[in-house]
TORNUBA-609421 format. One line per 5 residues: number of its first residue (from 1); their letters; for each residue x, z, y negated of C-alpha. Coordinates in nm, 3 decimals. Each point is the difference from the previous one (the first is absolute). Layout:
BEGIN
NUM> a> X Z Y  ...
//
This chain:
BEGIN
1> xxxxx> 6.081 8.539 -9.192  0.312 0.172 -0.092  0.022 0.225 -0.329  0.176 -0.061 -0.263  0.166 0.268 -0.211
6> xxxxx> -0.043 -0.008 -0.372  0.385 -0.072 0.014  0.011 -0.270 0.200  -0.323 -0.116 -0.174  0.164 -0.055 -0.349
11> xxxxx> 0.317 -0.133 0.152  -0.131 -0.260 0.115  -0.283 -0.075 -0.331  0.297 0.031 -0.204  0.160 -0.303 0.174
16> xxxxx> -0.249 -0.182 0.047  -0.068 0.059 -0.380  0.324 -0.122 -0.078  0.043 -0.306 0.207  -0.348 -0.114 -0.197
21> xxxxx> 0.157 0.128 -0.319  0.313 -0.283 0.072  -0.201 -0.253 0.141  -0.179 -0.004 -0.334  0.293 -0.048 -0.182
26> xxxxx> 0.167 -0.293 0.247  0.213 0.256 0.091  0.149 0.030 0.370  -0.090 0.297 0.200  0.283 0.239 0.039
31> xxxxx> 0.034 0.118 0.409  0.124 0.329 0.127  0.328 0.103 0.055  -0.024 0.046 0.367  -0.213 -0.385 0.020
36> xxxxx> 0.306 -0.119 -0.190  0.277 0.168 -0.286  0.160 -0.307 -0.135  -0.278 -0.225 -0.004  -0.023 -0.145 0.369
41> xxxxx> -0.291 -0.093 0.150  -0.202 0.289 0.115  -0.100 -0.219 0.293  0.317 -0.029 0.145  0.112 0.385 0.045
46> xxxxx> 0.335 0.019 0.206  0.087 0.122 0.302  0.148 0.349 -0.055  -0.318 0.159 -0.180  -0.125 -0.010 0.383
51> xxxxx> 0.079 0.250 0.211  0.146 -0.141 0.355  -0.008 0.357 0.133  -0.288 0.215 -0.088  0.157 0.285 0.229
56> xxxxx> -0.235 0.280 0.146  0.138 0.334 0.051  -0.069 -0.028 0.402  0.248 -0.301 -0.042  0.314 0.230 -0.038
61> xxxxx> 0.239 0.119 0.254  0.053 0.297 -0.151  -0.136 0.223 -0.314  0.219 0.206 -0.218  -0.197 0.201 -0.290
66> xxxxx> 0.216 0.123 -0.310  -0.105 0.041 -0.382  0.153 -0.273 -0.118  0.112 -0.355 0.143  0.255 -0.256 -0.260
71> xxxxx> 0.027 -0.299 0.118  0.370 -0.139 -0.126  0.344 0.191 -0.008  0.121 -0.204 -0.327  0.052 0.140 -0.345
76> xxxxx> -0.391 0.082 -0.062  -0.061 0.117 0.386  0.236 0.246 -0.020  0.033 0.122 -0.305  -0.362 0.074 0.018
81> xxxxx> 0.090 0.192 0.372  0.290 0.196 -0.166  -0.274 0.159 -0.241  -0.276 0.003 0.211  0.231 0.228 0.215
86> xxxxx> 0.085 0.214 -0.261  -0.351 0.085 -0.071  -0.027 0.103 0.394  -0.236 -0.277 0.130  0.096 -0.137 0.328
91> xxxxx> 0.051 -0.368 -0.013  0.106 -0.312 0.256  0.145 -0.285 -0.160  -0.034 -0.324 0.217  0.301 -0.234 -0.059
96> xxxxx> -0.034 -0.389 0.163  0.370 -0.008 -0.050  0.320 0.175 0.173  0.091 0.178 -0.277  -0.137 0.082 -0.379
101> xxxxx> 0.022 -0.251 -0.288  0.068 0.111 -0.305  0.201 -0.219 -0.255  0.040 -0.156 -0.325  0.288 0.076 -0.202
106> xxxxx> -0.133 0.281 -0.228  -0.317 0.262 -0.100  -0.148 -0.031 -0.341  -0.146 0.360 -0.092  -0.009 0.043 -0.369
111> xxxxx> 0.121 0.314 -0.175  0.110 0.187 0.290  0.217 0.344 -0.010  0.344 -0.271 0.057  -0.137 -0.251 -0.295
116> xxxxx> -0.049 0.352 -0.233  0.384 0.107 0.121  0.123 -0.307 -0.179  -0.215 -0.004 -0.313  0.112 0.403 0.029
121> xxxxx> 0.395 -0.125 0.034  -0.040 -0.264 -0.310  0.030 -0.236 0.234  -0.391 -0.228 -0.073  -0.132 0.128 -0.330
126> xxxxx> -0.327 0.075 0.160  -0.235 0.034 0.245  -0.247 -0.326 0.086  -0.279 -0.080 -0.244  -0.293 -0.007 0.272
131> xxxxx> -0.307 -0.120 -0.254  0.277 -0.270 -0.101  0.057 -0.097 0.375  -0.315 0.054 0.136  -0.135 -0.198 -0.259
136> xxxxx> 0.261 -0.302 0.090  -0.070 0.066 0.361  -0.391 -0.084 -0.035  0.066 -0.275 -0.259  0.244 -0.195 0.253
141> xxxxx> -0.339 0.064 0.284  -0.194 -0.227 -0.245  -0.186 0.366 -0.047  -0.148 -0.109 0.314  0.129 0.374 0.218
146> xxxxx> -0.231 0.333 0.002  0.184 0.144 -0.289  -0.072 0.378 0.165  0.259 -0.124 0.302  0.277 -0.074 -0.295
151> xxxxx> -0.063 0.333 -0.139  0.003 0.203 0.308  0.353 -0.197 0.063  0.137 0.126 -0.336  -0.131 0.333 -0.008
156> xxxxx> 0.122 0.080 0.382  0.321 -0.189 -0.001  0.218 0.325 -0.153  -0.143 0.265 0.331  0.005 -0.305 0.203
161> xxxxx> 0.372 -0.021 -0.112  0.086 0.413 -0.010  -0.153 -0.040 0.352  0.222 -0.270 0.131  0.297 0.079 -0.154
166> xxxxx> -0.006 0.369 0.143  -0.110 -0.091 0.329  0.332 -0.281 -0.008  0.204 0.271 -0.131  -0.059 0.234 0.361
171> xxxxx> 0.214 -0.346 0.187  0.261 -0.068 -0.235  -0.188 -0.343 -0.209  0.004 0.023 -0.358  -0.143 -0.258 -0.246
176> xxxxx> 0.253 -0.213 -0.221  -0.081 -0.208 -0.267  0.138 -0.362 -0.112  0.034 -0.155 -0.317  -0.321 -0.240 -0.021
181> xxxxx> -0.202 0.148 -0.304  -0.117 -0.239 -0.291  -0.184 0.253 -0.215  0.017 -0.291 -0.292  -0.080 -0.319 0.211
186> xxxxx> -0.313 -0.227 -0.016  -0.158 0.191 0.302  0.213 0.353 -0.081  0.066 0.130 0.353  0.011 0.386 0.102
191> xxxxx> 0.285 0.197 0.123  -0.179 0.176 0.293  0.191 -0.193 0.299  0.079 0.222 0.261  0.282 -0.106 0.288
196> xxxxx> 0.042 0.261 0.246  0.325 0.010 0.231  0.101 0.234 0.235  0.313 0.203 -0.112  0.002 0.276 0.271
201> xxxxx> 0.083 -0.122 0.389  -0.365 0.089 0.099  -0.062 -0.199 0.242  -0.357 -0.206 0.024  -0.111 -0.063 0.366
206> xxxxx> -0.003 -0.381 0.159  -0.389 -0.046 -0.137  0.159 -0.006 -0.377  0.127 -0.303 -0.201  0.195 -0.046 -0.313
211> xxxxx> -0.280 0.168 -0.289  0.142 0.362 -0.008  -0.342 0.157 -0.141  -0.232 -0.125 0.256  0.273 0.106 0.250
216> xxxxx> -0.027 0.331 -0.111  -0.382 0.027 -0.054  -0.072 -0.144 0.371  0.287 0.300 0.080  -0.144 0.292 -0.179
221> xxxxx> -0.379 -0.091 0.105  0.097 0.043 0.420  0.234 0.247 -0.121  -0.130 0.336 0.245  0.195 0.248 -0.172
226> xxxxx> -0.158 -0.085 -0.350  -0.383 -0.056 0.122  -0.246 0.169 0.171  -0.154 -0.363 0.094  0.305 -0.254 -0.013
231> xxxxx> -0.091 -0.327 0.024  0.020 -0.229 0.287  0.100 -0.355 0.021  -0.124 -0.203 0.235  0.222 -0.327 0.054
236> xxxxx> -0.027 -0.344 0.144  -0.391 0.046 -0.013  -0.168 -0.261 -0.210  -0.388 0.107 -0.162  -0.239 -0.283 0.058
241> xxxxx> -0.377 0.126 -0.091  -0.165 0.395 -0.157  -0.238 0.137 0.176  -0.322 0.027 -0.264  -0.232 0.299 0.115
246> xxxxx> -0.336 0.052 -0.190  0.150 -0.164 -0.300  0.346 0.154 0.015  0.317 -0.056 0.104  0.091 0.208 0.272
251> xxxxx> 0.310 -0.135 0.137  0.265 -0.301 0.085  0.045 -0.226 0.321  0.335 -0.106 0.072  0.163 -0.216 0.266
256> xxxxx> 0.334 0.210 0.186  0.136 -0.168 0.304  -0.318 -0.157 0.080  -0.187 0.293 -0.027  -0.307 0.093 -0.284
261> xxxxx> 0.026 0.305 -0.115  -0.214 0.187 -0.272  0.116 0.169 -0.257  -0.251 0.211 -0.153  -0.003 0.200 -0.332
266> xxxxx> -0.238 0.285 -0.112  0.132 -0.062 -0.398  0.072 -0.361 -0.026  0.173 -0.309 0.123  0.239 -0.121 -0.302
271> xxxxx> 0.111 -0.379 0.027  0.348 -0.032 -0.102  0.104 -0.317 0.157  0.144 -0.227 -0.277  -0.057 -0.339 -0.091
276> xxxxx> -0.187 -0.328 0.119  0.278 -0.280 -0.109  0.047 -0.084 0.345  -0.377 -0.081 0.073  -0.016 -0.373 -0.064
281> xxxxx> -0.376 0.051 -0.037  -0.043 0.324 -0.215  0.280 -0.215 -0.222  -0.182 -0.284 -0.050  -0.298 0.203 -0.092
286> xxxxx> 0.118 0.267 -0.213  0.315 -0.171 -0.179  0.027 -0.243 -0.284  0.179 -0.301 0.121  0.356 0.182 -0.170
291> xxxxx> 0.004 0.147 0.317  0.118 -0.310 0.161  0.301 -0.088 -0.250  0.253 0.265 0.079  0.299 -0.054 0.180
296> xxxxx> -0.050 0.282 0.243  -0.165 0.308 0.066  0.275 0.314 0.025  -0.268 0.289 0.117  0.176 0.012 0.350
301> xxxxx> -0.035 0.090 0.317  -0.165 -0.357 0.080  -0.361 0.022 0.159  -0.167 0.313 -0.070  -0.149 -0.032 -0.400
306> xxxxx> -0.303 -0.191 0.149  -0.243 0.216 -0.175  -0.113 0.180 0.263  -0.131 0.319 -0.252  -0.170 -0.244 -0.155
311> xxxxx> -0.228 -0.159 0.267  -0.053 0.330 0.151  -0.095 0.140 -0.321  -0.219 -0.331 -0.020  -0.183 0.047 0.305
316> xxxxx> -0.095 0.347 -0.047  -0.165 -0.073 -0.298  0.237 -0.006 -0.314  0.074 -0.272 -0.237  0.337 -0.155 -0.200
321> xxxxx> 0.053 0.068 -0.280  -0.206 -0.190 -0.303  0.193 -0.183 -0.332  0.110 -0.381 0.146  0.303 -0.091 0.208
326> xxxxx> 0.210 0.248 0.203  0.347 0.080 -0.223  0.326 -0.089 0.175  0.325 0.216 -0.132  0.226 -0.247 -0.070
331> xxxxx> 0.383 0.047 -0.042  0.195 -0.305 -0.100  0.285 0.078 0.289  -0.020 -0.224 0.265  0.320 -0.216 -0.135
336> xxxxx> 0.251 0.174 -0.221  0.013 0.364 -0.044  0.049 -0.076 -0.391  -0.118 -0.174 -0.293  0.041 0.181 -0.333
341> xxxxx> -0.195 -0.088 -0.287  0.129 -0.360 -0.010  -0.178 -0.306 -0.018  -0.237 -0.111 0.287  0.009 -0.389 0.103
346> xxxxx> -0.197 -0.161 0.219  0.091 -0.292 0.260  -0.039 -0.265 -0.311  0.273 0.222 -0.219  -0.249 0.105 -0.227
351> xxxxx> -0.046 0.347 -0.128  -0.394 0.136 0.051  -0.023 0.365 -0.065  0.088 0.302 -0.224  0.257 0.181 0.258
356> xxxxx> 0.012 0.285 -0.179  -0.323 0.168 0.202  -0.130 0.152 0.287  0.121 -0.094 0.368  -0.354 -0.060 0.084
361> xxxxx> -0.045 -0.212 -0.293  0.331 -0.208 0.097  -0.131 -0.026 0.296  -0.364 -0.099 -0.078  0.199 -0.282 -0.195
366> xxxxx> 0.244 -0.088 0.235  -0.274 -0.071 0.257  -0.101 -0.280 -0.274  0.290 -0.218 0.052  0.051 -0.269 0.215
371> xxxxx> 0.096 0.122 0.369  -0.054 0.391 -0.180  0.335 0.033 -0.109  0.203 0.061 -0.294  0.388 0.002 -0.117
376> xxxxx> 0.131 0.266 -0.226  0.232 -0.199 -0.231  0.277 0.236 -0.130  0.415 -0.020 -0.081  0.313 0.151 0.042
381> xxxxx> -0.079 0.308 -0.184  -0.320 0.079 0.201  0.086 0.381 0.052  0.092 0.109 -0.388  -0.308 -0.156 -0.069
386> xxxxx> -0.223 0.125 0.236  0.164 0.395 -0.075  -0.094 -0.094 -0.354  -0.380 -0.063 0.052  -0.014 0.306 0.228
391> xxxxx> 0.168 0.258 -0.217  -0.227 -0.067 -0.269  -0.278 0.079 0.238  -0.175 -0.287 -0.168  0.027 -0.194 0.400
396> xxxxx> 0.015 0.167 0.321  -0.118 0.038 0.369  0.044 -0.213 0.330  0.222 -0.250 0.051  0.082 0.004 -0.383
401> xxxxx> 0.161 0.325 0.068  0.193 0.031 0.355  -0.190 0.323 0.104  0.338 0.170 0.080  0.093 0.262 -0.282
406> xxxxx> -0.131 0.262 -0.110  -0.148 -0.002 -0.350  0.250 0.295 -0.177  0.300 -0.244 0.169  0.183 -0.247 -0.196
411> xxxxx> -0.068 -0.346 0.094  0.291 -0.206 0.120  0.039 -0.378 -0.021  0.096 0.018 0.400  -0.319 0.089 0.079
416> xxxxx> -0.157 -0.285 -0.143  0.262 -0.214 0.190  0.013 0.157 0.332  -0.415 -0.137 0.016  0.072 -0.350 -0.124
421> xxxxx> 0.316 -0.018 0.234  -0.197 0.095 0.303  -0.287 -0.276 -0.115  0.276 -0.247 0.001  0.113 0.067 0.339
426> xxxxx> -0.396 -0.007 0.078  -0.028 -0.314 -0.119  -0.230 0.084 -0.248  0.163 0.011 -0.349  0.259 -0.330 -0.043
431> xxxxx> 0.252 -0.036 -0.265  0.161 -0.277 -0.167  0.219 -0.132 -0.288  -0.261 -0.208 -0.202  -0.379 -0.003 -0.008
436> xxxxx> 0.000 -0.357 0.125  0.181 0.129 0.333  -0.258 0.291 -0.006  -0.285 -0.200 -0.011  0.126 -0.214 0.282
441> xxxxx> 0.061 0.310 0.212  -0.383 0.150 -0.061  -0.112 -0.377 0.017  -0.172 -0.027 -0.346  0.051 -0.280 -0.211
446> xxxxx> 0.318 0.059 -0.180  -0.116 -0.151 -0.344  -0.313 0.251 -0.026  0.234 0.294 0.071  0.274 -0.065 -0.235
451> xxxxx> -0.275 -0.058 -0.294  -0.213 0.317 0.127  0.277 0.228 -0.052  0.139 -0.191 -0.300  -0.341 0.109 -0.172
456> xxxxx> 0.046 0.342 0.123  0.302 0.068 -0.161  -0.178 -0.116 -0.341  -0.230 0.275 0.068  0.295 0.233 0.087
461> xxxxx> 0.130 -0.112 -0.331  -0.286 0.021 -0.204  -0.082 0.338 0.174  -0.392 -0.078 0.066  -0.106 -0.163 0.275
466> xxxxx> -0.311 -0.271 -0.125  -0.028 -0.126 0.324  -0.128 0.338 0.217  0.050 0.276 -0.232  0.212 0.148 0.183
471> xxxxx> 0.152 0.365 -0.186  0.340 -0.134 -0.168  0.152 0.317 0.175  0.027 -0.216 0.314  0.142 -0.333 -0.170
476> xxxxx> 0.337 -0.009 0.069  0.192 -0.349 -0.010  0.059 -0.249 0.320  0.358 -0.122 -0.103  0.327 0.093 0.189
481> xxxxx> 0.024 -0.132 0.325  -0.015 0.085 0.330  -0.373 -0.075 -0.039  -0.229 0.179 0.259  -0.335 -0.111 0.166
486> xxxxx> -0.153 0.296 0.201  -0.266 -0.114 0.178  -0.345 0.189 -0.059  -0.283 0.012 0.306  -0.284 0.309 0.034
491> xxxxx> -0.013 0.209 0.294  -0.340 0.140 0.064  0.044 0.362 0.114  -0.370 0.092 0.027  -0.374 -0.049 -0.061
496> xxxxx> -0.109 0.310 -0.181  -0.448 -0.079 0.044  -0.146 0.216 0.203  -0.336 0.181 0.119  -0.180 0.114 -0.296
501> xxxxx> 0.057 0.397 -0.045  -0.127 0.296 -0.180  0.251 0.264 -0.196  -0.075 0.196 0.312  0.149 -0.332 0.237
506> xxxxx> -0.296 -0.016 0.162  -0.088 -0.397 0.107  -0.307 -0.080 -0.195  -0.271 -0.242 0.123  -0.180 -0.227 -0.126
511> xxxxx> -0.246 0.210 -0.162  0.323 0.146 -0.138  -0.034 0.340 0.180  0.233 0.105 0.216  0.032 -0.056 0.373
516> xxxxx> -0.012 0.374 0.170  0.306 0.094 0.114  0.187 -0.347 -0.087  0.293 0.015 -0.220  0.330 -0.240 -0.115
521> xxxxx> 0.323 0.039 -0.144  0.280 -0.238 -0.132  0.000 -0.345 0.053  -0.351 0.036 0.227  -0.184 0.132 -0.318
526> xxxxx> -0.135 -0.157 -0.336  -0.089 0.009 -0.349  0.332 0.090 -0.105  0.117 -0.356 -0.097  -0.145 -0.351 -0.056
531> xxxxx> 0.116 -0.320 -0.195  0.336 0.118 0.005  0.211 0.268 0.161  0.124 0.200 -0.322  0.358 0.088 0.016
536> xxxxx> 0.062 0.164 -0.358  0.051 0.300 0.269  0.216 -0.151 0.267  -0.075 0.133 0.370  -0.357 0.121 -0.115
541> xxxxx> -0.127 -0.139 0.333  0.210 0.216 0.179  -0.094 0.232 -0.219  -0.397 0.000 0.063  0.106 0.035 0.376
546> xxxxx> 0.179 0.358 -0.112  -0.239 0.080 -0.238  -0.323 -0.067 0.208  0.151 0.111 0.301  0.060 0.320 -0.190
551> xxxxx> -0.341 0.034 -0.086  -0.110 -0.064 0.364  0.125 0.338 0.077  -0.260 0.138 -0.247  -0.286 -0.198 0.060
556> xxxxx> 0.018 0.018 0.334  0.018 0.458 -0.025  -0.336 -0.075 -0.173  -0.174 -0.197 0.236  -0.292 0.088 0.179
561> xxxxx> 0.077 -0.075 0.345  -0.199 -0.051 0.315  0.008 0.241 0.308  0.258 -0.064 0.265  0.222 0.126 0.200
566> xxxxx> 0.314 -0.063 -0.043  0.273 -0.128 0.242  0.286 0.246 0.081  0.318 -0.054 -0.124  0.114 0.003 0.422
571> xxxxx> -0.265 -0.271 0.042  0.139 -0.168 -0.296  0.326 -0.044 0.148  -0.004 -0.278 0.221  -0.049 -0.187 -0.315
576> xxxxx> 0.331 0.046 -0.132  0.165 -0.137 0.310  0.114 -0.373 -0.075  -0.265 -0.298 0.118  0.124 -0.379 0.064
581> x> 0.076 -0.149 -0.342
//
């Protein structure tokens, strides 16, 4: 008979204690998180929590031993390689792509050295309120995130920042700043946006894309000259399965040419391999049915943010994170590039919404509407207005703001009208002479449009807004023609749920201990959001790839390893050479 620990002995009295505890009160039994997170039937457990590989170690072709093994070259993969390097580890990063894959259009870090430069210049008036925004940041999760990964993101963004910034510095990138900040609105948003861009003629080898800090981490981590243990990068070689020896993991099987190979790490394997929106299955399972409503998805390149961390984490014995459905960052940008604070109608011409919020909350409400689109309603004097609203830093950040100028630069009308020009010739913002011609151009009834915005300019007029409450700051009048319909739709650009972590990134089970030698980073990992991605600090997810990536490099100088020995850096080589894409 086998033995049961006292552990495992109360774990299981406890639920069983429980389950009689509900049945007593009528009450439904509540299943695990692995049987089922939103509520399926535990019965029916899909396809990718079983492994189709279950690799041996004799399997492999070939065996290559190093400390560490990262398995994705975006934002997360190799900014955690850059400091892993820097802490002289040796490390492999496996790459199922041609090249890296960093992107997005900006890094939140709060209060970093270039933030305190212009609070120091008079430029902001002062540094980030972090118990303000952490507190908004676990609020908008529906307190639902392990409030010790918030903190940890705070509390290291500034090094994180000094570390990035300085390390940019060495190749000519610099951070720059642009003029979304809302200190006063509804949801005040942080000044902490960092968007790097080359300004030296460094030139970034063929593996490097258009994100100018992840170039220059994936860079300085080979770099030879810098390290004692540069990193290599191992392209065109896709992981499928870890190898799990006496409880740990050991190492990382991946498919080159047709070949297994085995990558094996004496410190840890760290999965850094993005998102799981392309997994129709993992989709259906972990995602609210919101997921379905948006126009597109604009996390590019096509066909490799299948979840593959995930599953692997999955099958070595970790768990997703806990708290409901997955949280999708939303960005209301897959029509026009602009909407302003203006009024919002949907395909009957009737308002529906307080405009003057978040861009996940416009989008949440967009997604509402029939065929999940909107219309931002506004007139000829659309710019003044708009320059109004954001110089009283009552209204701000994307697509309200055109993301262009920096915040200690005057803003210009042309700005405004450069965006709403190029949505014209999109097709995505019309104009017209009357509302009734409007409405026939967006194809709402005419009638309902003319009276919507005939009631909103009595609210303009009365200067309170009894229908949505919307701050008067943003009420300005819909009267002088041209008359404008820009045309609203949400792009999804991630799902930020991931495998339940520790402070330490280590991939907990299902006991909630952690998985020897298992880690995650960025879009792979969890517990940093649910409910609702939080964007009162815009780019935070970029951030946490940064920041925890950062921390890698520590973590990982702590670790108790395993013995091995390790591959040369000669042996190494014939790794670097280019496979079949």
């Amino acid at each position: 008979m086998k033995k049961l620990s006292r552990r495992t002995f109360l774990k299981g009295s406890l639920a069983g204690a429980a389950a009689v505890s509900l049945a007593k009160a009528g009450l439904p039994e509540v299943k695990s998180e692995a049987a089922g997170l939103n509520s399926k039937d535990p019965g029916e457990k899909p396809s990718f929590f079983t492994n189709p590989y279950n690799h041996k170690a004799e399997d492999a072709a070939k065996v290559f031993t190093t400390e560490v093994v990262i398995v994705g070259a975006g934002n997360a993969g190799c900014a955690a390689a850059a400091s892993i390097a820097d802490q002289g580890i040796q490390v492999i990063v496996v790459e199922a792509q041609n090249r890296i894959h960093g992107q997005g259009g900006g890094i939140g870090l709060v209060n970093t050295k270039f933030v305190q430069k212009l609070v120091d210049d008079g430029v902001l008036e002062g540094l980030t309120d972090v118990v303000q925004h952490q507190n908004i940041w676990i609020q908008r999760c529906g307190s639902r995130v392990k409030e010790e990964l918030v903190s940890m993101w705070f509390n290291y963004a500034p090094a994180t920042g000094e570390w990035l910034i300085d390390k940019c510095a060495e190749y000519g990138v610099v951070p720059l700043s642009f003029r979304a900040h809302a200190p006063k609105a509804i949801v005040p948003e942080t000044y902490d946006y960092h968007r790097f861009r080359s300004t030296a003629g460094y030139e970034f080898d063929d593996h490097c894309g258009y994100f100018a800090a992840t170039n220059v981490c994936y860079t300085d981590a080979k770099n030879a000259e810098k390290h004692e243990k540069p990193a290599t990068f191992v392209f065109n070689t896709r992981a499928q399965d870890l190898l799990v020896e006496d409880g740990r993991v050991t190492g990382v099987f991946a498919e080159r040419d047709g070949e297994l190979l085995l990558f094996k790490a004496t410190k840890g394997v760290i999965l850094a391999t993005g998102g799981m929106h392309e997994d129709e299955e993992m989709k259906a399972y972990y995602c609210d049915d919101y997921v379905n409503r948006v126009q597109r998805c604009e996390h590019t390149p096509v066909g490799f943010s299948t979840g593959d961390g995930h599953k692997m984490g999955l099958w070595a014995g970790g768990k997703m994170q806990e708290g409901g459905p997955f949280p999708l960052m939303l960005h209301p940008q897959a029509n026009a590039m602009f909407h302003g604070c203006f009024p919002f109608v949907n395909l009957e011409g009737k308002r529906f919404m307080n405009e003057g919020t978040w861009v996940q909350g416009k989008s949440m409400n967009i997604m509402n509407q029939t065929d999940n689109i909107a219309f931002s309603i506004f007139d000829a004097n659309y710019a003044k207005y708009n320059i109004e609203t954001l110089e009283s830093g009552a209204g701000g950040g994307m697509f309200w703001d055109t993301l262009s100028n920096a915040l200690e630069d005057p803003l210009e009308e042309s700005q405004f009208t450069r965006t709403v020009d190029s949505d014209m010739r999109a097709g995505n913002t019309v104009q017209a002479d009357t509302l009734e011609e409007l409405a026939e151009k967006i194809g709402c009834p005419a009638e309902a449009l003319v009276a919507t915005i005939n009631r909103y300019n009595e609210l303009v007029e009365k200067g309170f807004d009894d229908d949505f409450h919307k701050p008067a700051e943003f009420l300005k009048p819909i009267k002088e023609a041209p008359f404008y319909a820009a045309k609203v739709g949400v792009a999804l650009l991630a799902i930020v749920g991931g495998l339940s972590v520790n402070t330490d990134l280590q991939v907990l089970g299902e006991d909630k201990m952690p998985v020897a030698g298992l880690y995650a980073t960025g879009n792979c990992s969890g517990d940093l959001y649910a409910i609702d991605y939080p964007i009162n600090c815009a780019g935070n997810s970029n951030g946490r790839a940064f920041i925890w990536g950062y921390r890698l490099g520590e973590i990982m100088a702590a670790a108790e390893g395993v013995e091995g020995e390790l591959t040369s850096y000669e042996d190494l080589a014939p790794l670097t050479v280019e496979a079949e894409a």
